[in-house]
C-alpha positions in Angstrom: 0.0 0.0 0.0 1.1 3.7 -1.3 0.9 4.7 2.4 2.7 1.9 4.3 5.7 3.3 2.1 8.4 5.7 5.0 7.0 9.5 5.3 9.4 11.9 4.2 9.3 15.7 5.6 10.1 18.8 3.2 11.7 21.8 4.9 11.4 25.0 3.2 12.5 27.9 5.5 11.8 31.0 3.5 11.9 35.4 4.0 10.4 37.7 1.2 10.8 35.2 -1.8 6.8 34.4 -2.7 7.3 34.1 -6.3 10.1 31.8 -5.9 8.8 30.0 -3.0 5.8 29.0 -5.7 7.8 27.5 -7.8 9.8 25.8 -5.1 6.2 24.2 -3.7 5.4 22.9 -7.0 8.1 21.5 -7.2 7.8 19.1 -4.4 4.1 18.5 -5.2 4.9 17.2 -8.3 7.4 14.5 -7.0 6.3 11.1 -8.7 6.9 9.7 -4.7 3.6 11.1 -3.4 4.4 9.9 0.8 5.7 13.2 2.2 5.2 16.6 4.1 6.0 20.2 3.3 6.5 21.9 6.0 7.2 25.9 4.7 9.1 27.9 7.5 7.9 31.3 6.8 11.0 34.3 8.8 7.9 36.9 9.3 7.7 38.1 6.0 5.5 40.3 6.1 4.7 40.3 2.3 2.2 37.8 0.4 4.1 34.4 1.0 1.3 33.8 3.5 -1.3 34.3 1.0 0.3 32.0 -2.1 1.0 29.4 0.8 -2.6 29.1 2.0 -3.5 29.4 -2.1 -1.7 26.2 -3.0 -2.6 24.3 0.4 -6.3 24.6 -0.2 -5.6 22.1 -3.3 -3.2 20.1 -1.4 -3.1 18.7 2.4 0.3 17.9 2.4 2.0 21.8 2.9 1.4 22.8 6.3 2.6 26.8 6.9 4.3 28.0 10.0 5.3 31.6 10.6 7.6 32.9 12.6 6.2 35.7 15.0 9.2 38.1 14.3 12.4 37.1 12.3 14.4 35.5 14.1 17.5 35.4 11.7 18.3 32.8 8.5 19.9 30.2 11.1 17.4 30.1 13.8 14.6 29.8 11.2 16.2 26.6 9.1 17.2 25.1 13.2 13.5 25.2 14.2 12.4 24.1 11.3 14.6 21.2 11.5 13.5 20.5 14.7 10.0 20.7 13.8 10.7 17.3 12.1 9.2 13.6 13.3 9.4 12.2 10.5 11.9 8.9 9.4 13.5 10.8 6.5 13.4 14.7 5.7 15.6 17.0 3.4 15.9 20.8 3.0 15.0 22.8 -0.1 15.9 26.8 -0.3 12.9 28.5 -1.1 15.1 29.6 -4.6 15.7 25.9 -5.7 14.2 23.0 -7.2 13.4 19.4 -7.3 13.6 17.3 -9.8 10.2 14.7 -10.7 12.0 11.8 -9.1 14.4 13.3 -6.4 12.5 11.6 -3.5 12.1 7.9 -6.0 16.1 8.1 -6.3 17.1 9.0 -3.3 15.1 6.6 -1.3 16.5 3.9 -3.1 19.6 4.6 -1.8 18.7 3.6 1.6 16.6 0.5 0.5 20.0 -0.9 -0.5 21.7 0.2 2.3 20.2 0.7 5.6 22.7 2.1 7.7 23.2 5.1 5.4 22.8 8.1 7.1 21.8 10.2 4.0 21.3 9.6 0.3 22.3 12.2 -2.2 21.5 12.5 -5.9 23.2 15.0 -8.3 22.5 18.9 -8.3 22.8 20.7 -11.3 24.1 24.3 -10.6 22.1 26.7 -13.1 22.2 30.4 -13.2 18.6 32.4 -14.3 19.2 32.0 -17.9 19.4 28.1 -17.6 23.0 27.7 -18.4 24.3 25.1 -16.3 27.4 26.0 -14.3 28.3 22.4 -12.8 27.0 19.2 -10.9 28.8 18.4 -8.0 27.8 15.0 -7.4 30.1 13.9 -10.3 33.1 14.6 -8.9 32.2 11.6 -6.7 32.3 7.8 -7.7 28.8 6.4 -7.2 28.6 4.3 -4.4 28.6 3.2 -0.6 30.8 4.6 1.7 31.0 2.9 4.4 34.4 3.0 5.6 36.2 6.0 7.8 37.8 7.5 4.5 34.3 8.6 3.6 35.6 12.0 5.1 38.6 12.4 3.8 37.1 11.1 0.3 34.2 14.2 0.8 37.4 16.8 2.1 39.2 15.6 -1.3 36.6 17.0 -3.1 36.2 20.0 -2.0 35.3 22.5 -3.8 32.7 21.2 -4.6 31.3 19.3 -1.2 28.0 18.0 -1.1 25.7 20.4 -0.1 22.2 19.5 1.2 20.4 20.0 -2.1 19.5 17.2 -3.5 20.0 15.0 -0.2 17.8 13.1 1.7 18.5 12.5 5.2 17.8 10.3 8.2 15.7 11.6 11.5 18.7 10.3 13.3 21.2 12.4 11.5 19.8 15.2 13.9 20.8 14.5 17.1 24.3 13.2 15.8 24.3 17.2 14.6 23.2 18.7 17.6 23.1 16.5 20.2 25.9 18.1 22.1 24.7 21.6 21.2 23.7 23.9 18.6 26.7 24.0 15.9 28.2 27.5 15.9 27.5 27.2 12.2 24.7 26.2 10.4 25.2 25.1 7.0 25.1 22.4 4.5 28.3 21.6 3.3 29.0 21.6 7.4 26.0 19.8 7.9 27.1 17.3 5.7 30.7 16.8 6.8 29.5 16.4 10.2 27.5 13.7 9.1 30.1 11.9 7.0 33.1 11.9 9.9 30.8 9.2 11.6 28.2 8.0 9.3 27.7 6.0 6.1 25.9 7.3 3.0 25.2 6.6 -0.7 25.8 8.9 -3.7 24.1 8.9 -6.9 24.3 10.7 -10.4 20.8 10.8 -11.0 20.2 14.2 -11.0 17.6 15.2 -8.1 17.3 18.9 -7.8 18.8 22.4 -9.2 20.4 25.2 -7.7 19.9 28.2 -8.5 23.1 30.6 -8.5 22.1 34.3 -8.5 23.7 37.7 -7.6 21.5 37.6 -4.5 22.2 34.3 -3.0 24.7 33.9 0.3 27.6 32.4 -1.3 27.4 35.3 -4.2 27.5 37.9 -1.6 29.7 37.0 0.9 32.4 35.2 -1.9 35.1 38.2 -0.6 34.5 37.7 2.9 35.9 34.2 2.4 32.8 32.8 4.1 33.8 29.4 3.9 37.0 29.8 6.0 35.5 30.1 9.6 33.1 27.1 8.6 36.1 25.0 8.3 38.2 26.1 11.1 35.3 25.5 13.0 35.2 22.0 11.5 38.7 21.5 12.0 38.4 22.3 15.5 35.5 20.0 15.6 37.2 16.6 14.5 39.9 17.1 16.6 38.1 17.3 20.1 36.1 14.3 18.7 37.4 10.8 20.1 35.1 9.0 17.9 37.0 9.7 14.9 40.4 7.9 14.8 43.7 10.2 14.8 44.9 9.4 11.4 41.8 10.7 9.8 41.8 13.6 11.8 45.1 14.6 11.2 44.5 14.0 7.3 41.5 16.1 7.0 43.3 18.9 9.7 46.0 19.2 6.5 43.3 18.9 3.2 41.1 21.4 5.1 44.0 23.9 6.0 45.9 23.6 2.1 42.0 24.5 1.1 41.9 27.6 3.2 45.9 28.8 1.8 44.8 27.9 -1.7 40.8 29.4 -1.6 42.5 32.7 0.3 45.1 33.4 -2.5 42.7 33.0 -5.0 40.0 35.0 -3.4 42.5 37.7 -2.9 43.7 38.0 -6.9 40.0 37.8 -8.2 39.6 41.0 -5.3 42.4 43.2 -7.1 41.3 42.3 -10.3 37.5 43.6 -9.0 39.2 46.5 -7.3 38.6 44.9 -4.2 41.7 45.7 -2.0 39.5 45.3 1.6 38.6 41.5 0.2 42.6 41.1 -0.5 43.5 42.2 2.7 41.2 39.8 4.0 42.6 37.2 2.0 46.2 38.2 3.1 45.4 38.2 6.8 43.8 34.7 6.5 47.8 33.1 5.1 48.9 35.8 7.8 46.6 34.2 10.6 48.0 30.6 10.2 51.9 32.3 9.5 52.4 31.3 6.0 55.1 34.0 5.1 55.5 31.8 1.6 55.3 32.9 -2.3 51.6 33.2 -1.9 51.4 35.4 0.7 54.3 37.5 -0.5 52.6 37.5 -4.3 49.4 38.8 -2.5 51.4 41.4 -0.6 53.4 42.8 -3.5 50.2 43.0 -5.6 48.2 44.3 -3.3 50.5 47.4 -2.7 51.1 47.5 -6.6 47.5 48.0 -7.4 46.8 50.5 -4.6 49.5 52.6 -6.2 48.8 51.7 -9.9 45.4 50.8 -10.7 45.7 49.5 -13.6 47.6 46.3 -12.7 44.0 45.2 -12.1 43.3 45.0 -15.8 45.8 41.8 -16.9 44.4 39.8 -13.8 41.0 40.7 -15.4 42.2 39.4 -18.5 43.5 36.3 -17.0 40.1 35.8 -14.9 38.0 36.1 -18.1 40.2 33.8 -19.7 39.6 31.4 -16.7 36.0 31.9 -17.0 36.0 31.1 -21.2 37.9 28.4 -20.5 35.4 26.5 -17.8 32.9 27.7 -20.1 34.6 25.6 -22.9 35.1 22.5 -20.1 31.1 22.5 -19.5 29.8 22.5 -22.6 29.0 18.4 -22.1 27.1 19.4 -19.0 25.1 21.7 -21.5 24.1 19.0 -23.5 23.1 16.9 -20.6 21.0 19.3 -18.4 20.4 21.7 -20.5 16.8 20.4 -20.9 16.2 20.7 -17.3 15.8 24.5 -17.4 11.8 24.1 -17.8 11.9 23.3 -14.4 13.3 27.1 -13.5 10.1 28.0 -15.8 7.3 26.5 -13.2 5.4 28.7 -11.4 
């Protein structure tokens, strides 16, 4: 029977995004797994979202609507929500992004061939507005099991890009091995999910399951020359090494990937800065290979560059060059993902 089948919960925090927040909705109501919840998380608003909510649940019992009396900040809202759940599997969907028809089918199949798998993740296809398809994390992962400790250092390995929680279907029980000792200092996917992996199994798949949408207004977009990513990871870091449960050469592995991803990430940040007449994002940058003393050639190239441009401007202009070069070239590199997602932009059209 269709309802013996596991309930799964949908969590869609949301703040002053109604016309995406439709299309996000429809997009979970038309999941060809019918056995779930939507459970919308709205950050006081104060705009129509209430009204489009109640529009679509009079058609459909599954969306229930909870608004927050005041807003009570992006963090807070997805950690009560989260909380909210009581169901044996949920995931979380941005009220910008999508799901695929068979995201929930694919995923749960995952677990029914392993059962100790603490999520199951399918691929998301990174799009921008116009439908051109900037990447798909998922593939930069062998499909699979992973079952054994390296599962963390495997998921470290491929980062950029980690698994974020797009696209993922999680365990209940994957909540109190989050939080049970506390509310994180940081709440965010690819932290959620690295979390996860330093003591639980999962399963990857390529199926595509869901797209995100990249856009001049989303977090990573606006906060990419504040290096956001670096206090994530040091907390991280500082995580796995107060954690018995993981075993010392794993830590100590993923303590040296995680720190050569902060070097590398800052000196990158910091050129792509100058070239954007960004010197406050360089001296970020440089005060991040200051922070853990690494007086090397990157820190000195930063340095010497930094100074350069302040005094002539127009350095910036060649490491423009070189970043639109950069960009043509990974343009060039994804044209086979264009020809296999491209079609999935009629999905960024539902509303």
């Amino acid at each position: 029977m269709e309802n013996s089948k596991p309930l799964i919960t949908t969590v869609i925090p949301t703040f002053r995004r109604p016309r995406l927040l439709r299309r996000a909705i429809k997009s979970v109501l038309a999941q060809t797994y019918p056995n779930f919840r939507l459970c919308i998380y709205d950050n006081a608003s104060g705009d129509e979202t209430a009204e489009i909510v109640a529009e679509l649940a009079k058609a459909d019992p599954r969306i229930r609507y909870h608004c927050q009396p005041e807003n009570i900040g992006a963090f807070n809202n997805w950690n009560f929500g989260m909380r909210q759940v009581d169901t044996q599997f949920f995931s979380f969907l941005s009220d910008d992004d999508v799901l695929l028809p068979n995201f929930y089918k694919t995923a749960l199949e995952g677990f029914e061939q392993h059962h100790d798998a603490m999520f199951s993740a399918t691929g998301t296809v990174v799009m921008n507005e116009d439908g051109y398809v900037l990447a798909n994390a998922i593939l930069c992962w062998k499909a699979g099991y992973y079952a054994n400790p390296e599962r963390l250092v495997t998921m470290l390995r491929n980062f950029p890009p980690p698994l974020g929680w797009t696209g993922v279907v999680y365990r209940k029980e994957v909540i109190e091995l989050v939080i049970g000792e506390g509310i994180p200092k940081v709440f965010e996917d690819h932290y959620f999910n690295l979390r996860i992996a330093a003591l639980s199994p999962f399963v990857i798949t390529h199926d595509a399951g869901a797209i995100l949408l990249s856009h001049n207004s989303s977090y990573t977009i606006q906060n990419y020359y504040e290096l956001y990513m670096v206090p994530i990871l040091e907390d991280f870091i500082s995580y796995i090494l107060k954690d018995e449960r993981i075993e010392d050469n794993i830590r100590e592995i993923s303590r040296r990937i995680i720190l050569n991803f902060i070097i590398n990430t800052s000196f990158l940040v910091g050129l792509n800065a100058i070239a954007h007449n960004n010197y406050l994002g360089t001296e970020r940058a440089y005060s991040v290979l200051i922070k853990y003393g690494l007086i090397n050639h990157k820190a000195i190239i930063l340095s010497l560059l930094l100074r350069i441009g302040k005094s002539i401007p127009l350095v910036r202009y060649p490491l423009n060059l070189l970043y639109k070069a950069r960009r043509k070239f990974i343009e060039y590199n994804n044209r086979g993902l264009q020809i296999k997602y491209r079609n999935l932009a009629k999905f960024l059209r539902c509303e």
